[in-house]
C-alpha positions in Angstrom: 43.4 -60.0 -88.2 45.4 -62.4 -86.1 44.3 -60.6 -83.3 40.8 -60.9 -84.1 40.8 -64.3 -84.6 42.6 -64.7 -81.0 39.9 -62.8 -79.4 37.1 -64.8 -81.3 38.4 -67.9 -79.9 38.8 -66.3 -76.0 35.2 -65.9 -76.4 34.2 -68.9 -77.7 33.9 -71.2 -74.8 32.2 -68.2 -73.0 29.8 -68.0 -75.2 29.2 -71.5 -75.5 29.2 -71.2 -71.7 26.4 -68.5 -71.5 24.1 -70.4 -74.4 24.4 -74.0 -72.2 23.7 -72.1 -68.8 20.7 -70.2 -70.1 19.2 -73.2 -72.2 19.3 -75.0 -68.1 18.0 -71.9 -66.8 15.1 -70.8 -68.4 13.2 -73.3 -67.4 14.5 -73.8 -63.9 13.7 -69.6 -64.1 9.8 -70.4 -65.1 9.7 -73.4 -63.2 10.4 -71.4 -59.8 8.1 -68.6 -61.4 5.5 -70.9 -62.0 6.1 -72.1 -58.1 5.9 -68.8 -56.3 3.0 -67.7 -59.0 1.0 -70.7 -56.9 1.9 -68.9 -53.6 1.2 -65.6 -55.1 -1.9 -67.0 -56.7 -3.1 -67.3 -52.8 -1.8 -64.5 -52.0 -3.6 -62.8 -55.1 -7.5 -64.6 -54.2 -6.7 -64.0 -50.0 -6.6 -60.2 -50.6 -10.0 -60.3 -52.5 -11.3 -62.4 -49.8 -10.1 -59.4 -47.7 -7.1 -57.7 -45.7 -7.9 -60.2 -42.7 -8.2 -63.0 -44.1 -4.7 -62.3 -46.4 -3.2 -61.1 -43.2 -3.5 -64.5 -41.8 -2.7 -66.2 -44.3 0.4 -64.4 -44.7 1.3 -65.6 -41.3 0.5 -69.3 -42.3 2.3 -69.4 -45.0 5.3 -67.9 -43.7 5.6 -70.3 -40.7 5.0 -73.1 -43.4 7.5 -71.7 -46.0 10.1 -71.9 -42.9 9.5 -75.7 -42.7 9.0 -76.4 -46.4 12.6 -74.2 -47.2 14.5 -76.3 -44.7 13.4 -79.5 -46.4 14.0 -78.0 -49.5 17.4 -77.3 -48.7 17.9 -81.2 -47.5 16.9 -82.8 -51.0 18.2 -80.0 -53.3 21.8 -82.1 -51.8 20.4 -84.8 -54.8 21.4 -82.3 -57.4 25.0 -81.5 -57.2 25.5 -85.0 -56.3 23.7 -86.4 -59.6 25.5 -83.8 -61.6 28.9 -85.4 -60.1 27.9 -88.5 -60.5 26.7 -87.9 -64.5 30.2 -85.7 -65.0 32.6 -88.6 -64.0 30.2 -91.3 -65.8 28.0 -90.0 -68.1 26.1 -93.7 -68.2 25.5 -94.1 -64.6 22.1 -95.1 -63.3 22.8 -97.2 -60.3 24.4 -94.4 -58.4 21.8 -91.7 -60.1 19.0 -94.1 -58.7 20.1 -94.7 -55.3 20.9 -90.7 -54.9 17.0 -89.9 -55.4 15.9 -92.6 -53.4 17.9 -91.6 -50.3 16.6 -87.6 -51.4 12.9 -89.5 -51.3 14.1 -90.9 -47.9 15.1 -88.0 -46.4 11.8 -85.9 -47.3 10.0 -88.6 -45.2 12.4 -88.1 -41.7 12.2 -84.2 -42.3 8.3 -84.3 -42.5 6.9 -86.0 -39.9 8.3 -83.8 -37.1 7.1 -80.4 -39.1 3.8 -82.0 -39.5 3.7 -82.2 -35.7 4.9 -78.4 -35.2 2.4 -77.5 -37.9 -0.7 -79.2 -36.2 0.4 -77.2 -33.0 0.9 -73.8 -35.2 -1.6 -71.7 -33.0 0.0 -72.7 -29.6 3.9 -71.3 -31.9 2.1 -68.5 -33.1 0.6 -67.1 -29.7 4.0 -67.8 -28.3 5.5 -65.4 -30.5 3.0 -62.5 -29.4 0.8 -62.6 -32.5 -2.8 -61.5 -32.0 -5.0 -64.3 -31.4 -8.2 -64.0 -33.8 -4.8 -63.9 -36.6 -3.3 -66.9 -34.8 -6.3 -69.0 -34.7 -7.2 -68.4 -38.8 -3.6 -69.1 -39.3 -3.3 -72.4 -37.8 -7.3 -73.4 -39.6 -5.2 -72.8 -42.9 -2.1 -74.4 -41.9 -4.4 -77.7 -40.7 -5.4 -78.5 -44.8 -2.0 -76.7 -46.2 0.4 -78.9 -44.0 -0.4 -81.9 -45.9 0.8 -80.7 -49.0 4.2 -80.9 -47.7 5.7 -84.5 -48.2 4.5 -84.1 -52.3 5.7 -81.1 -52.6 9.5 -81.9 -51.4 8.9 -85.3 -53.3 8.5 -83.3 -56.5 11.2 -81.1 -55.6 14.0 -83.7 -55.9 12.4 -85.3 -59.1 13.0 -81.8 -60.3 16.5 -82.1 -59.1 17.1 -85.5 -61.1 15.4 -83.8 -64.3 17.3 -80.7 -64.3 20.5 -82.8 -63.6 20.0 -84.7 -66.6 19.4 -81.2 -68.2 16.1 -81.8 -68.9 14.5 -79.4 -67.0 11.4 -78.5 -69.3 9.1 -81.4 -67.8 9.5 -79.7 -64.2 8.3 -76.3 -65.9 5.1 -77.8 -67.8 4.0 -79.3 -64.8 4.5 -76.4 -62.4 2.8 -74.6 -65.1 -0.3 -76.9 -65.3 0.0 -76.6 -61.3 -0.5 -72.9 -61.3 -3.7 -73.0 -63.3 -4.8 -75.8 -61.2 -4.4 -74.0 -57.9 -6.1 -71.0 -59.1 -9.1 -73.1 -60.0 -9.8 -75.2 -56.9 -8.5 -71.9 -54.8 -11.2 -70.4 -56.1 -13.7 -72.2 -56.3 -13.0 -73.7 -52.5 -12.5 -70.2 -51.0 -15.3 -68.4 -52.8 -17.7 -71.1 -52.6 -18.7 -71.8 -56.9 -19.8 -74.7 -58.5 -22.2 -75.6 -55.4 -19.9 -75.9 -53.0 -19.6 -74.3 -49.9 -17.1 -71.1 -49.4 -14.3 -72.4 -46.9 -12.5 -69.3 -46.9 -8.9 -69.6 -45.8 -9.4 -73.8 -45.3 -10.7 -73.8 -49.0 -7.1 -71.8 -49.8 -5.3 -74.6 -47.8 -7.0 -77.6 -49.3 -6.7 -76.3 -52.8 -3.0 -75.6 -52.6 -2.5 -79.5 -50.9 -4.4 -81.1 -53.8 -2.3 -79.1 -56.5 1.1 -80.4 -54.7 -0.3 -84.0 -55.1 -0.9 -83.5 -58.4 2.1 -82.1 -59.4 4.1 -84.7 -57.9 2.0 -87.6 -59.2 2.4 -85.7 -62.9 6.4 -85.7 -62.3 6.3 -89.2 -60.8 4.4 -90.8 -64.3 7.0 -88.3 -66.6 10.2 -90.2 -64.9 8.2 -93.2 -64.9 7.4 -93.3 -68.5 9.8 -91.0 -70.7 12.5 -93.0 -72.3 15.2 -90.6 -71.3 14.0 -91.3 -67.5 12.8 -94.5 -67.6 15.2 -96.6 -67.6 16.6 -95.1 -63.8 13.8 -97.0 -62.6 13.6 -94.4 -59.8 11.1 -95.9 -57.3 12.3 -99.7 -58.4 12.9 -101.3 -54.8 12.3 -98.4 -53.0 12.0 -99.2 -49.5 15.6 -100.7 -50.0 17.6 -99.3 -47.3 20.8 -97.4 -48.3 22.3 -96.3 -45.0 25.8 -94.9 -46.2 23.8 -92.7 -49.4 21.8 -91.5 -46.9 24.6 -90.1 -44.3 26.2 -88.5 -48.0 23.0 -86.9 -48.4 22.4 -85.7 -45.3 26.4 -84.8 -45.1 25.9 -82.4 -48.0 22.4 -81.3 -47.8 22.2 -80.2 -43.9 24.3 -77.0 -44.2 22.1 -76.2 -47.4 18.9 -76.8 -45.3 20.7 -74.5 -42.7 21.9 -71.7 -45.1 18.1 -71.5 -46.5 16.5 -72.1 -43.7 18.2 -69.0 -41.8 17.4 -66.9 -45.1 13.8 -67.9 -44.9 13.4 -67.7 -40.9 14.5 -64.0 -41.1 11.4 -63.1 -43.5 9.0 -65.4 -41.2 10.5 -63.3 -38.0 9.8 -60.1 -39.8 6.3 -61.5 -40.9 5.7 -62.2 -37.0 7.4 -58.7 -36.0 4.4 -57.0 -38.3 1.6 -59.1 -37.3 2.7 -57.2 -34.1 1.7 -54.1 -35.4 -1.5 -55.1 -36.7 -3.5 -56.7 -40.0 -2.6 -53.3 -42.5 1.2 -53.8 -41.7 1.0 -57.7 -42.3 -1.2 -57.5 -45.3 1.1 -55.1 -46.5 4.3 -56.6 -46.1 3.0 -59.8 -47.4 2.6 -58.0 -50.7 6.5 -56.4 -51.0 7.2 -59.6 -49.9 5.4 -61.8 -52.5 6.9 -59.3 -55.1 10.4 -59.5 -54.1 10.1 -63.5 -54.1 8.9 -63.5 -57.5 12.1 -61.9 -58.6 14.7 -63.6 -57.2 13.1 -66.7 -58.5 15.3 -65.3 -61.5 18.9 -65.7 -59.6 17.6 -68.4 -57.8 17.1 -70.6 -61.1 20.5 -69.3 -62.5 21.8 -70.4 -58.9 20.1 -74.0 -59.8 21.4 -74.0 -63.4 25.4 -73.1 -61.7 24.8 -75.9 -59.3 24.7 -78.2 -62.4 26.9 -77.0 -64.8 29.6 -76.7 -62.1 29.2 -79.8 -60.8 29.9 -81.4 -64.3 32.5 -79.6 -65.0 33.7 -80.6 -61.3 33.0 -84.5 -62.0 35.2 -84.0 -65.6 37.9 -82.4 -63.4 37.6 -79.6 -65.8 39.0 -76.3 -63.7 38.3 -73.7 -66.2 35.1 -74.9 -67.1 34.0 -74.6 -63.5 35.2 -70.7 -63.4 33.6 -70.2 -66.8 30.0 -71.6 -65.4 30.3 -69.8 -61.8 31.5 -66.1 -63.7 28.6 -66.7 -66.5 25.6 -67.3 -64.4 27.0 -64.6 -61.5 27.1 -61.7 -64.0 23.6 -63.2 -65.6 22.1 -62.8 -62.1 23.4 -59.7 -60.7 22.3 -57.7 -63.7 18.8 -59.2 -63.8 18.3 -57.8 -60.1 19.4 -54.4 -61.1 16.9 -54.2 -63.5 14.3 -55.3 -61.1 15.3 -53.0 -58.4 14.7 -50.4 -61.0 11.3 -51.4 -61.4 10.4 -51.9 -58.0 11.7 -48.0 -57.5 9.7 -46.9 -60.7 6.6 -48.5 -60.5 5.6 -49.6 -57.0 1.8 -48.6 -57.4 1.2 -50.3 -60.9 2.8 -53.7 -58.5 0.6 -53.3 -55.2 -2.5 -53.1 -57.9 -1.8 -56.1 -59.1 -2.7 -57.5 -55.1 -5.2 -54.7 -53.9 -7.7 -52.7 -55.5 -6.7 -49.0 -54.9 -10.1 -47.7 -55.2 -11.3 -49.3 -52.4 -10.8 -46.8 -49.6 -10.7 -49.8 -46.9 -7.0 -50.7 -48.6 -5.6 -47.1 -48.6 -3.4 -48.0 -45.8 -2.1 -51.1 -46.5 -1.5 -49.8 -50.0 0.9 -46.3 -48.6 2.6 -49.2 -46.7 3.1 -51.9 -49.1 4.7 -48.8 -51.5 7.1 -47.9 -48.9 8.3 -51.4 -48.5 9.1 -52.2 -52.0 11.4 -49.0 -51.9 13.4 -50.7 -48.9 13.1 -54.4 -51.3 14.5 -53.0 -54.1 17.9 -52.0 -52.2 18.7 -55.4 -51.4 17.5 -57.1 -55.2 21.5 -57.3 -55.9 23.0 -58.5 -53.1 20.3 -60.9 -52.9 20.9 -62.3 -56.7 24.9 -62.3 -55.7 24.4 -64.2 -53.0 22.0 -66.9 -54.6 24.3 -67.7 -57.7 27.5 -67.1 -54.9 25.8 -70.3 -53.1 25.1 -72.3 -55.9 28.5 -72.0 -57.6 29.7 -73.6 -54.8 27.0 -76.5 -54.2 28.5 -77.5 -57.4 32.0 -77.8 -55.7 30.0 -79.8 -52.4 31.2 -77.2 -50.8 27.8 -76.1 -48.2 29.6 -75.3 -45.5 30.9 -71.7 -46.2 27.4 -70.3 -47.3 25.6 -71.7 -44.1 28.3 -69.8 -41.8 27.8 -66.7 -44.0 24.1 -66.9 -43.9 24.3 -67.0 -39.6 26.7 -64.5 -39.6 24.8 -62.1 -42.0 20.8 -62.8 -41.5 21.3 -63.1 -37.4 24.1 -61.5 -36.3 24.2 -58.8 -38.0 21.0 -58.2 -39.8 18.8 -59.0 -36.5 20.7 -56.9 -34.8 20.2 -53.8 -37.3 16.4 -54.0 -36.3 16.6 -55.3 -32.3 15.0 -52.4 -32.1 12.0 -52.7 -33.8 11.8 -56.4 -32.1 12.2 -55.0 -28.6 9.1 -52.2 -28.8 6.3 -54.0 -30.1 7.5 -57.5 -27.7 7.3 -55.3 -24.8 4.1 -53.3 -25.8 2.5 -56.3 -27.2 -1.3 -56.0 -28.9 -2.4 -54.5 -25.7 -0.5 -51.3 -25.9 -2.7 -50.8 -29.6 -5.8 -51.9 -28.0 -5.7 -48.7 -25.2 -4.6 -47.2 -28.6 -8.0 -47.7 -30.5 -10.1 -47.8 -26.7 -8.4 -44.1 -26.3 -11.3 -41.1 -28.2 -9.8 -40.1 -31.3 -7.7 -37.2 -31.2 -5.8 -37.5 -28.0 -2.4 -38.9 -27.3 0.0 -39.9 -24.8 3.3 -39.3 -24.6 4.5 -42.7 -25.2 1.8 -43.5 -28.3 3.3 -45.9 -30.9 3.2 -43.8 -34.6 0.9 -46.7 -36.0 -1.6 -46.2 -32.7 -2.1 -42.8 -34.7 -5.1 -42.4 -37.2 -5.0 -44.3 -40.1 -3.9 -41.1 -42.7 -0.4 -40.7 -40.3 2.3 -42.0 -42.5 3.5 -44.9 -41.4 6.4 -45.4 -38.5 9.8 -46.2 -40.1 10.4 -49.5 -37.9 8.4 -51.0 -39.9 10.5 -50.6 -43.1 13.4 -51.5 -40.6 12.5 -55.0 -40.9 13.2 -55.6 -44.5 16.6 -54.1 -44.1 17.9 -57.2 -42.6 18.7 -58.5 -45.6 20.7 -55.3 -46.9 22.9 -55.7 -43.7 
């Protein structure tokens, strides 16, 4: 009986542990669901547009999502800090206020010089060998998407300050009333309804910029007017300068924009590597791409909720508190991304159909492809999750420095170099090797014929799964 009671009371501040950490999470969880569901929400209304216009798109939004992660990185800094600052002094404003106004600060300086590489995307896209009727719809969708940058990082660190406070809930019902919102004005602005005109992939671009203004303006009013926010007076005096906050900021948040920003580059590079082999391969990773983002927002909001409860515990001074958080949300995470990689190996038709109609004989190939490239996402779902909560555990601790040298060693070093390879080919053959390719009658071949020059029933080449291996190296 003793004994019982003993182990009851072992338990106790684990479970206590796990209830806190999953009350932060959930909605940090739906929140980033709700985010990517306005990416895949593109992604969804591109493919019905059809497989060129989602193949350039694709390419857009992965040179943009390699900006918009690197600032993202740089004001997600605003959380652990907050949660510090709220762990050692629960009543703080002054320093909570000065934090998000430095965060604010910092989303400016990161900006303008990705708005200039942005307006120049064509001339970046050419230069890494992508074809050029893809390059130029890319950059028309990146000149109306671009602008949706600065709001969108602005509402990322009020979500920072909200789900430091532990309030989180406000972030997911407006990133839920942003999802609905993009779908509408995507649609109508690509399709042409209501009377307007059908801007195609510009419509897509516009719509998603409008929704990240709205979100942040619906954010901006929450903190300005709910009485647990309010009285931060978060944008009181802000052009108030705050030099030695914003060094802190940019102290702790650089290796973070670093560590994510190497994470996300390696998906744009293998993006650009399969624009190289043509629209179905682009169109088709785009797909096993948007469904393996949709699950690890799961880990990546456990890895938010960590930051947090760590970095209370770490302002109280509180060392088993701090293992207890890490150890909760790490288990939590792993075994949600086992249970995805099950799916993704179970069902990978039911998931493509959710992107492509499969009766339509025009997306047969991009379909075989997109199925063969969830097999290869569904190896690395668990290492990916483990990584994610490993990162965030120690964010709480202001401790960036250690992911961002894991994250170059394992993304560049030795995950490029796993497919070199597959870079090396298609850069050397470039789109002129598959244009004698398709010039060449059908039937014949030469010796030195690329596997996807062959005809569209050939199963497809295996460098092409190569690429999403990186991330299992």
């Amino acid at each position: 009986m003793l004994q019982q009671v003993k182990h009851k009371h072992e338990l106790g501040p684990w479970r206590k542990e796990a209830r806190a950490t999953l009350l932060l999470a959930y909605p940090l969880i739906l929140t980033n669901l709700t985010q990517a569901g306005i990416q895949a929400t593109d992604v969804v209304l591109l493919g019905w547009a059809g497989p060129a216009a989602l193949a350039a798109g694709a390419l857009g939004t992965n040179l943009y999502n390699a900006f918009l992660i690197f600032g993202m990185g740089l004001v997600t800094a605003a959380a652990p800090m907050i949660a510090r600052e709220l762990g050692a002094r629960s009543h703080s404003v002054r320093d909570v206020r000065r934090t998000v106004r430095q965060a604010m600060w910092a989303a400016v300086a990161i900006t303008l010089p990705i708005f200039l590489l942005l307006w120049n995307a064509e001339a970046l896209l050419l230069a890494f060998g992508q074809d050029p009727a893809l390059a130029a719809d890319a950059a028309r969708f990146l000149r109306f998407f671009q602008w949706g940058m600065l709001p969108a990082l602005w509402y990322l660190v009020l979500r920072s300050f909200v789900s430091a406070l532990e309030r989180p809930i406000w972030a997911l019902i407006v990133s839920a009333g942003g999802i609905v919102c993009n779908a509408l004005l995507n649609y109508v602005l690509i399709f042409g309804k209501l009377g307007l005109p059908a801007l195609g992939l510009a419509g897509a671009g516009i719509g998603s910029s409008i929704t990240n203004v709205l979100m942040f303006a619906a954010m901006a009013l929450v903190v300005l007017f709910h009485p647990r926010f309010r009285r931060y007076r978060l944008f009181g005096r802000f052009w108030r300068s705050d030099w030695s906050r914003f060094r802190d900021l940019w102290r702790l948040g650089f290796p973070i924009a670093i560590t994510l920003g190497l994470e996300v580059t390696i998906f744009s590079a293998a993006a650009f590597l399969m624009g190289l082999f043509g629209t179905a391969p682009l169109a088709a990773h785009a797909i096993a791409l948007q469904v393996a983002t949709l699950s690890f927002m799961v880990p990546l909001g456990l890895g938010q909720a960590v930051t947090v409860r760590v970095g209370l515990a770490y302002g109280r001074r509180d060392l088993d508190g701090i293992g207890r958080a890490g150890w909760t949300s790490f288990v939590l995470g792993v075994g949600f991304m086992s249970l995805m990689a099950i799916l993704m190996i179970s069902l990978p038709h039911g998931l493509v159909s959710l992107f492509l109609n499969e009766s339509d004989p025009a997306n047969a190939p991009v379909i075989a492809l997109a199925v063969s490239f969830l097999g290869i996402a569904a190896l690395f779902q668990i290492v990916d999750g483990a990584q994610v909560v490993g990162a965030g555990m120690l964010r709480g601790l202001h401790d960036t420095t250690i992911p961002m040298i894991y994250a170059a060693l394992g993304y560049w070093v030795i995950g490029l170099s796993g497919c070199r390879g597959t870079w090396l080919r298609p850069r050397l053959a470039g789109p002129r090797h598959l244009d004698r390719a398709r010039r060449r009658p059908r039937g014949r071949r030469c010796a030195d014929d690329h596997p996807l020059d062959a005809p569209r029933t050939a199963r497809p080449h295996a460098p092409t799964a190569h690429i999403l291996t990186v991330h299992i190296l």
